[in-house]
C-alpha positions in Angstrom: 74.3 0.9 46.7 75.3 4.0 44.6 72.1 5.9 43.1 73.1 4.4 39.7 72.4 0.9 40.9 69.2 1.7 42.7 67.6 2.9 39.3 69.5 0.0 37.7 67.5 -2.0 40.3 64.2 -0.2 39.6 64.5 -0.6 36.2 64.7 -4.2 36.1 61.4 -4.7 38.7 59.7 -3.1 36.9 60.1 -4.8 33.6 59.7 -7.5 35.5 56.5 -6.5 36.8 55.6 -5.7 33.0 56.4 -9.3 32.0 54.4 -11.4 34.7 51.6 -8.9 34.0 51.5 -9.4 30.3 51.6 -13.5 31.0 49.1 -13.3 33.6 46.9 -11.5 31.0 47.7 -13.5 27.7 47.1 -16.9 30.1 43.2 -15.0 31.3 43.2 -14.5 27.7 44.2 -17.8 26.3 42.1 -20.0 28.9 39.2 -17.6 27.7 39.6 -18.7 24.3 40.1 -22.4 25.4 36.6 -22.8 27.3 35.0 -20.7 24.5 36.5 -23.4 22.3 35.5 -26.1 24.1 32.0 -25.4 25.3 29.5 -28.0 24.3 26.6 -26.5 25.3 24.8 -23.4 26.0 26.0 -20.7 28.2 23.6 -20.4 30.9 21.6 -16.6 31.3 22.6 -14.3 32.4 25.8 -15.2 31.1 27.5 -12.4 29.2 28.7 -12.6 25.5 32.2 -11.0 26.2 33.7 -10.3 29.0 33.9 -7.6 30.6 30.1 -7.1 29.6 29.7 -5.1 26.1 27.7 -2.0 25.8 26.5 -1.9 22.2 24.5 1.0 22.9 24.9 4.5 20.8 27.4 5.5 24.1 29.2 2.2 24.5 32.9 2.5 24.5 33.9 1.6 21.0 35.7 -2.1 20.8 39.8 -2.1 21.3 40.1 -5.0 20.0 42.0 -5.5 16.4 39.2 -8.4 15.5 36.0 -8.0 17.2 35.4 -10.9 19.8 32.3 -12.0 18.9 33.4 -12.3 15.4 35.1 -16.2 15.7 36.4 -18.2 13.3 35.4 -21.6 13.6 38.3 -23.0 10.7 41.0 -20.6 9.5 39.1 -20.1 5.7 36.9 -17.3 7.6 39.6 -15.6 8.4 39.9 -14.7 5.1 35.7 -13.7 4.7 36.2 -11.5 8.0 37.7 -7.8 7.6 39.9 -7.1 10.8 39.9 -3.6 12.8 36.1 -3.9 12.2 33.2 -4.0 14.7 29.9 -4.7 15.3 28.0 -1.6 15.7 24.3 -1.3 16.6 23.1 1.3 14.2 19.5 1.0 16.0 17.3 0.0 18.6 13.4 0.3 19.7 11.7 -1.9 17.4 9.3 -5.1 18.2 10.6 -7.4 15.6 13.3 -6.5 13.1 12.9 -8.7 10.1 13.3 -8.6 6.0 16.5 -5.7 5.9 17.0 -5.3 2.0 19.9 -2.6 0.5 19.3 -0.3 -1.9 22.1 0.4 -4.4 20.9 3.2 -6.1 18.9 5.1 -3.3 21.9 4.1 -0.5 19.7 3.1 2.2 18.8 0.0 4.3 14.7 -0.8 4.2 13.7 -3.5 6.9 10.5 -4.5 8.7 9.5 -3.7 12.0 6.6 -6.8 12.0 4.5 -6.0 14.8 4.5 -1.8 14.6 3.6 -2.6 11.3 6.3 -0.5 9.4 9.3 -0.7 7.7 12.3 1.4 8.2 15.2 3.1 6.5 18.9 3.8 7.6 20.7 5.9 5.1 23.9 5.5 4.5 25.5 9.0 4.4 24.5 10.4 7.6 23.4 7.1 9.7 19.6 8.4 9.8 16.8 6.1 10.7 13.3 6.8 9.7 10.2 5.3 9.0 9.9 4.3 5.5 6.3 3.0 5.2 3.4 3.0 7.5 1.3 0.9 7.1 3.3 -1.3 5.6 0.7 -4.5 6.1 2.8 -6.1 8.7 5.8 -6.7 5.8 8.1 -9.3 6.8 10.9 -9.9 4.0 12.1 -7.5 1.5 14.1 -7.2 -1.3 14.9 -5.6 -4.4 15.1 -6.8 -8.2 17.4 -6.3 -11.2 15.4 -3.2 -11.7 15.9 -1.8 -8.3 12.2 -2.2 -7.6 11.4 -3.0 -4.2 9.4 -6.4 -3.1 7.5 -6.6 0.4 5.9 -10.0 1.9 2.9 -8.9 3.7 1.9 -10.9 6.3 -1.6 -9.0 6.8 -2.9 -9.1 3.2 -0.9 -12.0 2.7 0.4 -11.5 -0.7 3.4 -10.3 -2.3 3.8 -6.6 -3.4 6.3 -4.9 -6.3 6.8 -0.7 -5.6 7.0 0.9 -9.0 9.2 3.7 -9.5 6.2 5.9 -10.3 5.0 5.5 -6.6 2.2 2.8 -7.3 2.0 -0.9 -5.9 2.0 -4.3 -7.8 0.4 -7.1 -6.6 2.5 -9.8 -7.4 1.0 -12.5 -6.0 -2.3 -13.2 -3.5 -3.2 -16.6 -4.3 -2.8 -20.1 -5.7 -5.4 -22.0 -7.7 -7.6 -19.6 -6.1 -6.9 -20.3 -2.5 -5.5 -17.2 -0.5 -1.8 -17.9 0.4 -0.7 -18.1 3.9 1.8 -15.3 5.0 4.5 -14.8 2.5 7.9 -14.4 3.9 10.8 -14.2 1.9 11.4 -13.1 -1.7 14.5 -13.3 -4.0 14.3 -12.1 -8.2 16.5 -14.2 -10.8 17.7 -12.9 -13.8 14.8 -14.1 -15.9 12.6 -12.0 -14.4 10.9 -13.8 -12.1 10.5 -14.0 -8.1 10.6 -16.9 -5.7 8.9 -16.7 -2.4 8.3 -19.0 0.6 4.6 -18.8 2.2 4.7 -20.1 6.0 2.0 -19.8 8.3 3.8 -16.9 10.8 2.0 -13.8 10.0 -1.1 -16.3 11.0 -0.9 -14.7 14.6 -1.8 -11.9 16.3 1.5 -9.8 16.8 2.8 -10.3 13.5 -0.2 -10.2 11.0 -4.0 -11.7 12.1 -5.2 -14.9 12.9 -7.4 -16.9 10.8 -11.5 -16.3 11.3 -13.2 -18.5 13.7 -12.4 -22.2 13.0 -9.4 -21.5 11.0 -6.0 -23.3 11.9 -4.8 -20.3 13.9 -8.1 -19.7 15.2 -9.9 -23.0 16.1 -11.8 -22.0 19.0 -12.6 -18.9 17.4 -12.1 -16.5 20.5 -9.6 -14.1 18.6 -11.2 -11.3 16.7 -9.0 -11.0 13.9 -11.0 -7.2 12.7 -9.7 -5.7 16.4 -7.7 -3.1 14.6 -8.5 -3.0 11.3 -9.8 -0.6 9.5 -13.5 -0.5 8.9 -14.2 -3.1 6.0 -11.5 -5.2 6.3 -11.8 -9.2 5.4 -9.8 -11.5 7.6 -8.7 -14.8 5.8 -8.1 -18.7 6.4 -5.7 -20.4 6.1 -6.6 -22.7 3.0 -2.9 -24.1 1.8 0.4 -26.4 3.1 3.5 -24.4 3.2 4.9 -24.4 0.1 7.3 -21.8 -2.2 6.3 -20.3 -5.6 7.4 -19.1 -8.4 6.1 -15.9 -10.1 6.5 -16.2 -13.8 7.1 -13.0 -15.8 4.0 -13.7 -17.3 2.0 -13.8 -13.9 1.7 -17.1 -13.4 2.5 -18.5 -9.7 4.3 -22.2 -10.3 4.3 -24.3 -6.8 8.5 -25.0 -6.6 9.0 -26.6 -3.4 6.2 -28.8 -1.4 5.5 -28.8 2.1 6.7 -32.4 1.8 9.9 -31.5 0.8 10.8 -28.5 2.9 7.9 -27.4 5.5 7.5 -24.3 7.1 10.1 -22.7 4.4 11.0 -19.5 5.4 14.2 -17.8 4.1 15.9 -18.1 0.7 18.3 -17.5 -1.6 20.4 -18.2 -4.9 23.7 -19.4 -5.3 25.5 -16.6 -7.3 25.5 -18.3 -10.3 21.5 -19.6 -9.4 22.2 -22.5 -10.0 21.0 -23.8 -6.4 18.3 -22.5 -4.1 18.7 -22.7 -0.5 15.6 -22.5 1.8 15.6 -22.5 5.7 13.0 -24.9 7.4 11.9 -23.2 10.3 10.1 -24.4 13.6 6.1 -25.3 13.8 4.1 -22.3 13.0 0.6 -21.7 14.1 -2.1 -23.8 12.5 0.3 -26.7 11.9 -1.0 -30.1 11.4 1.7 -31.9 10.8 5.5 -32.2 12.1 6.7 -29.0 10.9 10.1 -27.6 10.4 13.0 -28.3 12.9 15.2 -25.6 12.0 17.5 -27.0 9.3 18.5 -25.7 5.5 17.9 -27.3 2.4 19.5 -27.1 -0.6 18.7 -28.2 -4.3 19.4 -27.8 -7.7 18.0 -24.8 -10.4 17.4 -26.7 -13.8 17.0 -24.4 -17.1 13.4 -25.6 -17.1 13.4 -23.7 -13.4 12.8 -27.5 -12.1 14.3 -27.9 -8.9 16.3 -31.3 -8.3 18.5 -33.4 -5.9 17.0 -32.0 -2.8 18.9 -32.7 0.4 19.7 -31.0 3.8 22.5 -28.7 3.6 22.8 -28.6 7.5 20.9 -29.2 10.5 22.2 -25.7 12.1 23.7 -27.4 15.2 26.9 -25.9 16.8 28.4 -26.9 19.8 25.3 -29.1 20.3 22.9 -25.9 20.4 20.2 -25.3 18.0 20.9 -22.2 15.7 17.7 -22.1 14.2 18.0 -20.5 10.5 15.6 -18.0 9.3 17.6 -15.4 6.4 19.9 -16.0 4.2 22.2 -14.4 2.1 25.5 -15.5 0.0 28.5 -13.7 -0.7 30.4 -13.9 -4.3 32.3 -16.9 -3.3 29.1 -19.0 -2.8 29.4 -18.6 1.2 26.2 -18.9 2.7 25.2 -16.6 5.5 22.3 -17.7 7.9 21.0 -15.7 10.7 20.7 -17.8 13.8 18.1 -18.0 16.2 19.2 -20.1 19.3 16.6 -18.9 22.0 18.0 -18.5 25.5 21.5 -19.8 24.3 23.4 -16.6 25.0 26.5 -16.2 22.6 24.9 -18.9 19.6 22.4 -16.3 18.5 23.4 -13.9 15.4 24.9 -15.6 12.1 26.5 -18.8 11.1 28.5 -19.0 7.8 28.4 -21.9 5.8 30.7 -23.1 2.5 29.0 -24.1 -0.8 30.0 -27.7 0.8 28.0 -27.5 4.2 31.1 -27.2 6.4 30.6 -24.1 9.5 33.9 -21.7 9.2 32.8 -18.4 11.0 30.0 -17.3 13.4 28.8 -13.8 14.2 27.8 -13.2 18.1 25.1 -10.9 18.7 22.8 -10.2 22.5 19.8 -10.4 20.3 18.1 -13.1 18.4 19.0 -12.6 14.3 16.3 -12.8 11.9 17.4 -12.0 9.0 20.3 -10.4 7.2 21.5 -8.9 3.8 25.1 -7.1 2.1 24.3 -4.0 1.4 26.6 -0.5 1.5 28.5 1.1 -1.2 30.8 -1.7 -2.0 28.1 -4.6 -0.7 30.8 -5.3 2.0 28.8 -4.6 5.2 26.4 -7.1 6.9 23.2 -6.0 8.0 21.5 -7.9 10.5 18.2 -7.1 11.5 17.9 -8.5 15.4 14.7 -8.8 17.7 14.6 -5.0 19.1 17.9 -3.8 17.2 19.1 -3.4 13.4 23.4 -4.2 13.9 25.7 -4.0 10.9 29.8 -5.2 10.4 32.4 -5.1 7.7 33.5 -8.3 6.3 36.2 -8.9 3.3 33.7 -10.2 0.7 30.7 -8.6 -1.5 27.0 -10.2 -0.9 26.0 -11.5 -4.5 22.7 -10.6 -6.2 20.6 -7.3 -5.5 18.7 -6.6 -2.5 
């Protein structure tokens, strides 16, 4: 064989070897997909998310891929919600509960609660720096920010809701209906007449996200926690005294009751359609003091009159996928109506982080995370990035649409 014929030779094995390589992976890849696809059920721990295992950490090899894997399209319309060459980054980690993230368009910064450290931190967006915003913040669960770019706290401790002027001072927006003490407000979103909807669940009604009720309360029936353990001198611990219900705070002041506890119990988050014209509420699970059924983790959905009369209630969804329980807690839409859900699916690795619903109720898109997702907002120059505040870890990703309304 003349020289010429050996490389000839060479040549060939090894493009060969180049082909059956390449099959060999795109079949790995391919059967991947498939099982992914086809799962019915919950991986089991310590299962993985991707495979190999992602490092999200600050030093974490940055993804390769040109779609991130744990961003999936369920049906082909998310395809066009999703922004390729993107990926999930986790901006932050070392909190206790990370709840309540809310942009700021004019300051450029993320705010979001860190429950039990009772604070609430800020990412800004021109050099990636975290910080602690408030402290104390009152164990603050959900925030947000109005049409005047004020921001809104729930405060699970004092359990009321609370406006920040721009001259520095605090608002108290709301402590009480028909002179009972609410529960723990947990979510707030502002409409364009000037008012402010809020749900009022019983969470902060424990001991490592607000205080429990005095002796004989609903949280406190036996009456061995101390609720004053770590409060300042003079502080008055409350009761429980109402059903979980959602309000609306009238520019005048006055607090309307919106939605019963018969109609949607243990609301937690909401939001408006982008024309706020429907409200959507998550119904989360029992919280403490519960009497009755409580929520089973499903979203509702009903209709905004002109008179601010909510109508034709009905579940949107019962957040299963794949049989598993993705328990909603915040929402957010995008400009097209698209509702985005964190999801909360408990030891089912790879269902917790965000579902994405249409205006219809049909699943197109979820968002994988390692952490449990409680709530989530658009914020960034353009309102194109996700934030998703996560158990320990605040995580953000690009998508292709704008989140609609402020905060």
């Amino acid at each position: 064989m003349t020289p010429q014929e050996e490389c000839d030779r060479d040549s060939a094995l090894s493009r060969r070897r180049l082909v059956q390589g390449l099959a060999v992976c795109a079949g790995a890849t391919v059967a991947a997909a498939s099982g992914a696809l086809a799962q019915n059920g919950p991986a089991a721990p310590p299962t993985t998310i991707t495979t190999p295992p992602r490092d999200f950490g600050p030093n974490g090899a940055p993804t390769t891929y040109f779609w991130d894997p744990d961003i999936i399209a369920v049906d082909p319309s998310f395809n066009d919600l999703a922004q390729p060459n993107t990926a999930i980054k986790r901006l932050y980690t070392g909190l206790l509960w990370a709840e309540g993230p809310a942009w700021s368009a004019q300051g450029r910064y993320l705010l979001w609660s860190d429950i039990p450290n009772n604070r609430q931190m800020r990412w800004t967006e021109d050099d990636g720096r975290v910080s602690v915003f408030r402290t104390p913040s009152n164990n603050s669960n959900g925030n947000s920010f109005d049409f005047q770019g004020r921001q809104l706290s729930c405060e699970h401790l004092t359990r009321r809701v609370t406006r920040y002027e721009h001259d520095g001072t605090a608002t108290v927006l709301a402590d009480s209906y028909n002179g009972k003490k609410l529960n723990s407000p947990n979510d707030v979103v502002a409409h364009p007449d000037g008012s402010y909807w809020f749900t009022d669940p019983p969470y902060g009604g424990q001991l490592y996200e607000g205080e429990p009720d005095v002796a004989g309360g609903p949280s406190n029936a036996g009456g061995k926690l101390n609720p004053r353990i770590g409060q300042p001198a003079g502080f008055t611990p409350g009761k429980r005294e109402l059903p979980t219900n959602c309000y609306r705070i009238d520019p005048s002041g006055r607090i309307d009751l919106v939605v019963t506890e018969e109609q949607v119990p243990d609301p937690n988050g909401l939001c408006f359609s982008p024309d706020f014209k429907k409200l959507y509420i998550a119904s989360t699970g029992k919280g403490p003091g519960d009497t009755g059924p409580g929520g089973k983790g499903e979203i509702f959905v009903a209709d905004v009159g002109t008179d601010n009369k909510l109508s034709n209630f009905k579940r949107f969804s019962d957040c299963m996928v794949d049989g598993v329980k993705c328990g909603p807690d915040g929402l957010r839409c995008d400009v097209q109506g698209n509702l985005w859900a964190s999801s909360n699916a408990g030891r089912a690795v790879g269902y917790s982080g965000v579902t994405v619903w249409t205006p219809e109720g049909k699943l197109i898109g979820r968002i994988r995370l390692p952490e449990v997702c409680g709530n989530v907002c658009f914020g960034g120059p353009k309102r194109n990035r996700l934030f998703m505040a996560a158990s320990q870890s605040l995580y953000a990703v690009y998508t292709a649409t704008q989140g609609a309304g402020p905060g």
